[in-house]
C-alpha positions in Angstrom: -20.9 -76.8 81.2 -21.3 -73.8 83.2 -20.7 -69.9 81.9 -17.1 -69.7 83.2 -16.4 -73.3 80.9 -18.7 -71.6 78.0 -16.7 -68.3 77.6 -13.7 -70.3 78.0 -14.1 -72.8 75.3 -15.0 -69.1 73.1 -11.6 -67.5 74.2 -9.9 -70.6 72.6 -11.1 -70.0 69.2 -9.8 -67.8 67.0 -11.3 -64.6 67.4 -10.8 -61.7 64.8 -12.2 -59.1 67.1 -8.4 -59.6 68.8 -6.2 -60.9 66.6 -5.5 -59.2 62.6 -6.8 -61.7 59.6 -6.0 -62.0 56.0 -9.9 -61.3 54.0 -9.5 -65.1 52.5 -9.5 -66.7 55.8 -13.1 -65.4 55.9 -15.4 -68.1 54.5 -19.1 -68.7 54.9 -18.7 -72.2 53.6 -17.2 -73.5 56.9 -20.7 -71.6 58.9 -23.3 -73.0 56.2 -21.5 -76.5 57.0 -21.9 -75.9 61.2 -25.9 -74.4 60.3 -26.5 -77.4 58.4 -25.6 -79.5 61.2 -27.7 -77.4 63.6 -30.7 -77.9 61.5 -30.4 -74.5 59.5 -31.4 -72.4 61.8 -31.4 -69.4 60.0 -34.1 -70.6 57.4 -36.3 -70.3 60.5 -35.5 -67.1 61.8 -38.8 -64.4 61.7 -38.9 -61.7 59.6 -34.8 -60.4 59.8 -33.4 -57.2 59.4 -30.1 -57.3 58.6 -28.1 -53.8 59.3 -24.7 -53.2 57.6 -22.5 -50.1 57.8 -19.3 -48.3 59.2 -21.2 -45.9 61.0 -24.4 -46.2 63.2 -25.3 -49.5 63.0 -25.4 -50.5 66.4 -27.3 -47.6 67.5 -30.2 -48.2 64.2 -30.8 -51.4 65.5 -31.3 -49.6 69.3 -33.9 -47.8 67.9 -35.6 -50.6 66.3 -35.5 -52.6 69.2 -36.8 -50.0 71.0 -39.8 -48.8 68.4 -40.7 -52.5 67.8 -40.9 -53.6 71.6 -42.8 -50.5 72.4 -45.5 -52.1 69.5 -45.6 -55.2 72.0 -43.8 -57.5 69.4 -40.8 -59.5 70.7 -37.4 -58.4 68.9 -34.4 -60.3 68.9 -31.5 -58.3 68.7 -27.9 -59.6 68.0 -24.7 -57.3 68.0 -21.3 -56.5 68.4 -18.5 -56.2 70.3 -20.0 -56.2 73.9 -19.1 -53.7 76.5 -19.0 -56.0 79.7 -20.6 -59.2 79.4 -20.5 -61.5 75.9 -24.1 -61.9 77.0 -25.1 -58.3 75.7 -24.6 -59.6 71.8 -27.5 -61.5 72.3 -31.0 -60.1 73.6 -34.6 -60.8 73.3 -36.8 -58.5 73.9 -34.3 -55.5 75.4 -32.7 -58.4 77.8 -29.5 -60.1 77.3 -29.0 -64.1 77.2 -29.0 -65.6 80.9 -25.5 -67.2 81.7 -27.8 -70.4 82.2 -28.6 -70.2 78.4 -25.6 -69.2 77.2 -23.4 -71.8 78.7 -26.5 -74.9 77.7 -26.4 -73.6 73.9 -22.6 -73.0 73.6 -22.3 -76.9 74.9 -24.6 -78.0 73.1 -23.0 -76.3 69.2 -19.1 -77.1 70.9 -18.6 -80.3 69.6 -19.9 -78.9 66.0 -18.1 -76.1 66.2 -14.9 -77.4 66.7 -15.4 -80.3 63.7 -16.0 -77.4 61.0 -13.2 -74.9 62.8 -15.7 -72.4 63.1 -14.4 -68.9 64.9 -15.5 -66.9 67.8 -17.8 -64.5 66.2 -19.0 -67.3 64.0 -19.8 -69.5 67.5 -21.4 -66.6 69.2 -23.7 -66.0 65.8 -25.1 -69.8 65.6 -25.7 -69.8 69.5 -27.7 -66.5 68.7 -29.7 -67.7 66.3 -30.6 -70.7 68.1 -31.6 -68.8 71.2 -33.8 -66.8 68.9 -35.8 -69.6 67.8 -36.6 -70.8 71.4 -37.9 -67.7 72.0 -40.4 -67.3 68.8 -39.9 -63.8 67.9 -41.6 -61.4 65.9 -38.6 -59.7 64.5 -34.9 -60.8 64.4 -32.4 -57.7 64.1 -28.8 -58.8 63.2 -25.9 -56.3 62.8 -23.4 -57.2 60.7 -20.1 -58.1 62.1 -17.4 -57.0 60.0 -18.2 -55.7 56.0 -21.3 -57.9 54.9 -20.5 -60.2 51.8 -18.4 -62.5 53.9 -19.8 -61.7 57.6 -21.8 -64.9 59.4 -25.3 -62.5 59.7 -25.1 -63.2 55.5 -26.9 -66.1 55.5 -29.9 -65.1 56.3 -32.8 -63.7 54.1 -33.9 -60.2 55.0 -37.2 -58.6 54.6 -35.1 -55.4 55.0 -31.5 -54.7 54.2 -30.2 -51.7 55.7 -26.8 -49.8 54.9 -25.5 -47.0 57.5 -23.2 -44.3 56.4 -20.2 -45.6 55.1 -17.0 -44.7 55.9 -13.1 -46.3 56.0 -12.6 -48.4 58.7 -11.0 -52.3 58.8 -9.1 -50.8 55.6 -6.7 -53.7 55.9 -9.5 -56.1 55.8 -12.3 -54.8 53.6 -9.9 -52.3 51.3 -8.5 -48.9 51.4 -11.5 -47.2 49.7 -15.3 -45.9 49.5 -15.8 -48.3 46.9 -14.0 -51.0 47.7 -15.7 -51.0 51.3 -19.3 -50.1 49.9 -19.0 -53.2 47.6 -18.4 -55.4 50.4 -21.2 -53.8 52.6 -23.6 -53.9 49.6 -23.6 -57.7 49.4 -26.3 -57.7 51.9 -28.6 -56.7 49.3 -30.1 -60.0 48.1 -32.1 -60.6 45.1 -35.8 -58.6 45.1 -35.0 -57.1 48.5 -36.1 -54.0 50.0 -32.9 -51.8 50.8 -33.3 -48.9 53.8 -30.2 -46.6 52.7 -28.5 -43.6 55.0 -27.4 -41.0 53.0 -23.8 -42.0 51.6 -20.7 -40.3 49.9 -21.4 -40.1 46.1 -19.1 -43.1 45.6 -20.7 -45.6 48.2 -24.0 -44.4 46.7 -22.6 -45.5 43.3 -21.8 -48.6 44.1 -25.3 -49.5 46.5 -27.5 -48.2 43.7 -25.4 -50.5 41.0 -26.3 -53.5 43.5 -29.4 -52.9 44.0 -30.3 -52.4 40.4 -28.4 -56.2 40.0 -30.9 -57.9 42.6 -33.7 -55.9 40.8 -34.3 -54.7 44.7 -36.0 -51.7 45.6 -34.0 -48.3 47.6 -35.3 -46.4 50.2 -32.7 -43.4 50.4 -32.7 -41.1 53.3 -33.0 -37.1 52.2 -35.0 -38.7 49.0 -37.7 -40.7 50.2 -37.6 -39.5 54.0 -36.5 -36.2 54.5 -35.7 -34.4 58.3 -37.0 -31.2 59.5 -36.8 -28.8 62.0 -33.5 -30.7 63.9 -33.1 -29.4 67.3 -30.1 -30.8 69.4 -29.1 -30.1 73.0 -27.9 -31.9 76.2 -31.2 -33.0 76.4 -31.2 -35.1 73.4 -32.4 -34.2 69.6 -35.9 -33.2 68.5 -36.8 -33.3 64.8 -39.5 -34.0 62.4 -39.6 -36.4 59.5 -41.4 -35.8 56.0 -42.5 -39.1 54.4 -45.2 -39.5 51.9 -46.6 -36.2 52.6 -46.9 -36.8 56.5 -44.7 -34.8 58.9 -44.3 -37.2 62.3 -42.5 -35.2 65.0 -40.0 -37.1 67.1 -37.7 -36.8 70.6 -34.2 -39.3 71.1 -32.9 -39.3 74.5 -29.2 -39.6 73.1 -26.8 -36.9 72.4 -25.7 -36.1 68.7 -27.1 -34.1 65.5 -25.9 -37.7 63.9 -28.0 -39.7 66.3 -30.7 -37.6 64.0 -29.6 -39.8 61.1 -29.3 -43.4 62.4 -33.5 -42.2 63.9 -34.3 -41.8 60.6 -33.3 -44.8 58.7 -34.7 -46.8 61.8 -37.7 -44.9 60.6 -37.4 -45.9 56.7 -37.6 -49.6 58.0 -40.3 -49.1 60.2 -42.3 -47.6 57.5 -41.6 -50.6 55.2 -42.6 -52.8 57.9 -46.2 -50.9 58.9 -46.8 -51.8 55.1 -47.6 -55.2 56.1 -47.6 -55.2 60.1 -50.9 -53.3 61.2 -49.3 -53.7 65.3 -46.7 -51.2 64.0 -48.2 -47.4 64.4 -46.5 -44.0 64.7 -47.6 -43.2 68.2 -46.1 -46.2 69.6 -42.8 -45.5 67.5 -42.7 -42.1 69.2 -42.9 -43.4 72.2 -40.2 -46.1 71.4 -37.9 -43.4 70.4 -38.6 -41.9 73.2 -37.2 -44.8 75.8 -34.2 -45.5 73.7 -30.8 -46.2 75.7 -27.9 -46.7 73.3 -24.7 -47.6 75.8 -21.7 -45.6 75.3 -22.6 -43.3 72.1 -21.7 -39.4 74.1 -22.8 -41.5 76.9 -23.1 -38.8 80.1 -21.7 -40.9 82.6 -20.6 -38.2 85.2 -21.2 -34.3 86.1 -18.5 -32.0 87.8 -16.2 -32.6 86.2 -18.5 -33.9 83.1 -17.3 -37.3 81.5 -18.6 -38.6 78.2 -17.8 -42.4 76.8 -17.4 -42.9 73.2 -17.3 -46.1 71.0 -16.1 -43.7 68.1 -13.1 -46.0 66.7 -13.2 -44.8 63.1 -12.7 -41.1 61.1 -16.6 -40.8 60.8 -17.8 -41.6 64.3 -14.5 -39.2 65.5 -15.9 -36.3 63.2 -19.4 -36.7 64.8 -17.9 -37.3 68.1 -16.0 -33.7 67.9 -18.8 -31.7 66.0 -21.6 -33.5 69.1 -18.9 -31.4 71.9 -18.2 -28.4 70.1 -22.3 -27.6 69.2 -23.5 -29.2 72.6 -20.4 -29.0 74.9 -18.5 -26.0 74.3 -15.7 -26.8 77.4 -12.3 -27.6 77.2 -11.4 -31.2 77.1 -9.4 -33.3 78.6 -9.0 -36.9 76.0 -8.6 -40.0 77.3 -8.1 -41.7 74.2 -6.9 -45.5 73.5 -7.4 -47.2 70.3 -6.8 -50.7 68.4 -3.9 -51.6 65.6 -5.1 -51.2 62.1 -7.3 -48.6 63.2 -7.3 -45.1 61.2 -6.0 -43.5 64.0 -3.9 -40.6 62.8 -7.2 -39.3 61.1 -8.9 -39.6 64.4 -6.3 -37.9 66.1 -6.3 -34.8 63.6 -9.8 -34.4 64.0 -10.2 -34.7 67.6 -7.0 -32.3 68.4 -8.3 -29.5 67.6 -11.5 -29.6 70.5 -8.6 -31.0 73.1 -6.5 -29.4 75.8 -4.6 -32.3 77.1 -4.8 -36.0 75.9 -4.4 -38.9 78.9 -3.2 -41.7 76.3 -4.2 -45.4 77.6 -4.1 -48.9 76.2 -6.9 -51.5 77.1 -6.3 -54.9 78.4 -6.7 -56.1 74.4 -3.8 -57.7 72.6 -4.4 -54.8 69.6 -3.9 -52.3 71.7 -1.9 -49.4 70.1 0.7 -49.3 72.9 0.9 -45.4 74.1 4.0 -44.5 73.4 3.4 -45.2 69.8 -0.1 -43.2 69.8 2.1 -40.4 71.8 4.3 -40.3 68.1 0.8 -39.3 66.3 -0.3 -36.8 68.6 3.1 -34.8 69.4 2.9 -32.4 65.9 -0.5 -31.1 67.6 1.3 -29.5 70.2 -0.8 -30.9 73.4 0.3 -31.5 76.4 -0.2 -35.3 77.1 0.6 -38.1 79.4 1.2 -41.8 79.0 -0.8 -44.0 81.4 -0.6 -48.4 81.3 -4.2 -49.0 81.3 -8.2 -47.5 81.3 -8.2 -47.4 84.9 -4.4 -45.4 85.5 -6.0 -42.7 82.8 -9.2 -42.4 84.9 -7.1 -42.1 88.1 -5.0 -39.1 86.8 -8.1 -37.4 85.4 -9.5 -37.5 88.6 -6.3 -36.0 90.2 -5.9 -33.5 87.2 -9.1 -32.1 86.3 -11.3 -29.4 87.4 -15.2 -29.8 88.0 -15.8 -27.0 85.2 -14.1 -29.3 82.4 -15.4 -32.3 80.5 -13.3 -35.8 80.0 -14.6 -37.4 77.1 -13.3 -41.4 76.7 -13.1 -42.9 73.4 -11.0 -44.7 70.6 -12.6 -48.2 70.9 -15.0 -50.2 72.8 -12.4 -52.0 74.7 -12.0 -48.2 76.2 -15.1 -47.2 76.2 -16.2 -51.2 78.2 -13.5 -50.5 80.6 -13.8 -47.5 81.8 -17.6 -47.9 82.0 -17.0 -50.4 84.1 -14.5 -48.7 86.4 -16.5 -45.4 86.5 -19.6 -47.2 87.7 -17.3 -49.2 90.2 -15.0 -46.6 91.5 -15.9 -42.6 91.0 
């Protein structure tokens, strides 16, 4: 089987990333069943922290992987969705999978997979945690998929359980509230675990602290335990200093964003947990980690003159932190290209990124949830912008080129499908 054959065979399953699912087709049984035929791997993986959340997961686990490899220990690191390549979800040590691996460890699961009807994302999780045991790691980082009692990365054991800010997002899936969503999130929290927690809405808080109190677990809460300092932001990147048991550690992030602050600092409440027991682990070489971190399209400058920005933000939270980054950092007026999927919250998004944007450039990606544009032109005509419908990531690029002046900025967001394409394109074409 070579990589074409491998991703293939993956496009055939069903694959929730694309396609809308009632919550009960979700089952771990059907997973446990395929691990138990792969030799349950996941009782094997080394020391796994498992990272749930609406909002800045992905880029907590960036600056694990970056602290932790900067300590000389080899990380594993496993996420979701990728921007170009399905090889991204799955790195060791900073580099993603080889299409040679990829395409040996997805023929040898196939014939597994498809005797316990396993899904994409369930496929691509098992193949991860096989290539992680070839590669005897140090630490595994797994972000959860979608929610956490239900999501694949749940089998595992954690010697950390985080939880990012929580927010409403996959409403149709997970529920329609802060509680409803914070239960399902909190299931990561297994019996006697240690629990790194971002600071939360009082309701999500609730709910985590009722969970952790269940698993008699222990709580780490960011702004309680750790506490932030002195938070300087600019196009630069962030500077800020942390407060934890009576030791102030000052820090610099490459990445633009006052919340990029807060997804630093509960990488840093797991880090502490793990220099507990891991004497490799030190603050000078977690500064430095922090330091080199590169988290992919998160206010990702990928242009000057005019400026363009690409955004993942995809949900009400990251849209709020998206706006408030450009109007503290990036006071220019904007031109949106915006596309988004179905079942996203995207009247919200649109209300909150309106009020920063001179013209919209609406889009669809090549993604069979695509909101088509005339029907995200519906949601954004009571704002009074001027907008234009384009037929796909690269049309919308083409007319901002045409359109806008070097003093303005572009900023691309709505989903990753957006945000992979137009990467993609920019790099290829501008």
């Amino acid at each position: 089987m070579n990589f074409k054959q491998a991703t293939c065979f993956l496009d055939s399953l069903i694959n929730y990333e694309r396609t809308a699912s009632p919550y009960y087709d979700f089952k771990l049984e059907r997973f446990r069943n395929l691990l138990k035929d792969l030799g349950n791997p996941q009782e094997k993986l080394k020391n796994v922290i498992l990272v749930a959340g609406t909002k800045g997961k992905g880029s907590v686990c960036h600056f694990l992987e970056s602290a932790l490899d900067n300590c000389g220990l080899r990380t594993g690191h496993f996420t979701k969705p990728h921007l170009f390549s399905v090889c991204e979800r799955v790195r060791v040590s900073k580099q993603p999978i080889g299409k040679i691996d990829f395409a040996r460890l997805i023929a040898k699961i196939k014939s597994k997979v498809i005797k316990h009807k396993c899904t994409y994302f369930e496929a691509i999780t098992a193949l991860a945690f096989l290539y992680f045991l070839e590669n005897d790691l140090d630490y595994t980082i797994l972000e959860v998929g979608l929610g956490g009692r239900l999501d694949s990365t749940n089998v595992t054991e954690p010697i950390v359980s985080v939880i990012t800010r929580i927010g409403l997002d996959h409403t149709e899936v997970l529920g329609d509230s802060i509680s409803k969503i914070a239960s399902e999130k909190s299931a990561i929290i297994h019996n006697q675990a240690y629990v790194v927690c971002s600071q939360q809405r009082p309701m999500a808080l609730k709910i985590i602290k009722k969970r952790v109190l269940e698993t008699d677990s222990k709580l780490f809460l960011m702004g309680r335990d750790l506490k932030i300092e002195n938070e300087k932001v600019s196009i630069e990147g962030c500077r800020f200093t942390a407060k934890l048991d009576n030791k102030r550690v000052n820090f610099d992030i490459p990445v633009l964003g006052r919340h990029q602050i807060e997804n630093a600092a509960t990488g840093l409440g797991v880090l502490q947990r793990l220099m507990a027991f891991d004497k490799r682990i030190n603050w000078d070489r977690i500064i430095q980690g922090f330091k080199q971190v590169k988290i992919p399209a998160r206010c990702q400058i990928v242009r000057d003159k005019p400026m363009i920005i690409v955004d993942v933000a995809h949900n009400p939270d990251s849209a709020l932190a998206l706006a408030e980054t450009i109007q503290e950092i990036l006071v220019k007026d904007v031109t949106l290209i915006f596309g988004a999927s179905k079942e996203k919250l995207v009247k919200e998004m649109l209300k909150i990124l309106s009020p920063i944007t001179k013209r919209v450039i609406l889009t669809r990606a090549k993604s069979p949830r695509a909101y088509d544009p005339k029907d995200l032109a519906e949601l954004i005509e009571p704002y009074s912008i001027s907008f234009q419908l384009t037929k796909s990531v690269k049309e919308a690029i083409g007319e901002m080129v045409k359109t806008t002046s070097k003093d303005e900025l572009v900023v691309i967001t709505g989903s990753f499908y957006v945000a992979g394409e137009a990467l993609k394109f920019i790099k290829a074409k501008i």
